[in-house]
N, C-alpha and C positions, 0 to 999 in steps of 0.2 A: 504494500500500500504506500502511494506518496506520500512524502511528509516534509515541512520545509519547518526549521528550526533557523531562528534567531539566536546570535550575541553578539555580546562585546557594547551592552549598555552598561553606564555605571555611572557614579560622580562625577564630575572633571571640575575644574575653575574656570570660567572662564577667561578665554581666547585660547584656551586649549585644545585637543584632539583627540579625537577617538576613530574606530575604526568596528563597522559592525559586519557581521558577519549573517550571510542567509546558505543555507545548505538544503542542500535537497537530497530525499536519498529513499531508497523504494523502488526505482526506474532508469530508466537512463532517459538523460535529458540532451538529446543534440539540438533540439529545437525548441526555445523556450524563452519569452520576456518574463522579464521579472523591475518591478519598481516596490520602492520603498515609499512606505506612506507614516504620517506620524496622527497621533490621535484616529487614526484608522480612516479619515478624510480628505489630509491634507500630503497631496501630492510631492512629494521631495525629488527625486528623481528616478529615472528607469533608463532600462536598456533593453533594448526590441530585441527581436530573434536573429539580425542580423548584427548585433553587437554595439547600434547604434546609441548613442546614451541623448539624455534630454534631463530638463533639469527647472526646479521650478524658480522664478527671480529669486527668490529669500536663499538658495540653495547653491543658484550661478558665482562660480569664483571661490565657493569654500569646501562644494563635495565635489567628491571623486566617485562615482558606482564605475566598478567595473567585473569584470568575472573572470573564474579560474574555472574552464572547462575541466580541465582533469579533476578539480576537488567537486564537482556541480557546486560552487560555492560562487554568490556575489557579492562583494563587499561595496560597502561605502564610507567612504574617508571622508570625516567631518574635521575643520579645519575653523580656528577663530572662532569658535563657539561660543554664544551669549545665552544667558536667562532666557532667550525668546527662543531656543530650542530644545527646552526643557519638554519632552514629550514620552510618550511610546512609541516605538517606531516599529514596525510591522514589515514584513515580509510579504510583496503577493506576485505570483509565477502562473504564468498564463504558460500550460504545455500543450505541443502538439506531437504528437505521437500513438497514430492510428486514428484516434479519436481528440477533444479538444477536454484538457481539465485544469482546472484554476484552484490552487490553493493559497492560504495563509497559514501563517507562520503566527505563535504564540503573540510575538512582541517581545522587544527589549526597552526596560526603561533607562531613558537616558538625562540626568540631571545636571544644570549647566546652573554654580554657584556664580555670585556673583562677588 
């Protein structure tokens, strides 16, 4: 069964760094978008099936998504972080493989002091 697993939320200070982690495992994923959302609505960034990444303004210039085919793992490097990215942030992977399936991920919570 699929299953995508979030981490690498935790404290940090602000204008610090983190790096989260979304892993997928159950399948094999050669074809697959996956975007990161926080509070389960707000769009942060994604990367299509062709590897393409996109990114929301609050986002542009400080994260990095990208993925490691061999781990099915996609991260996102969060960089300069303030109080106003204080969130959970979520995993969700759109696969296509025979048939089409979407899952989410727990969430990691991510807390930016100030």
């Amino acid at each position: 069964q699929d299953r995508l697993v979030e981490s690498g939320g935790r404290l940090v200070q602000a204008g610090g760094s983190l790096r989260l982690s979304c892993t997928a495992s159950g399948g094999t994923y050669n074809s697959w978008a996956v975007a990161w959302f926080r509070n389960e609505r707000e769009l942060v960034a994604a990367i299509n099936y062709a590897g393409v990444p996109d990114y929301s303004s609050s986002a542009k210039g400080r994260f990095t998504i990208s993925r490691d085919k061999s781990k099915n793992t996609v991260y996102l490097q969060m960089n300069s972080l303030g109080p106003e990215d204080t969130a959970v942030y979520y995993c969700n992977a759109k696969i296509i493989r025979g048939k089409f399936t979407e899952l989410w991920g727990q969430g990691t919570l991510v807390t930016v002091s100030s």
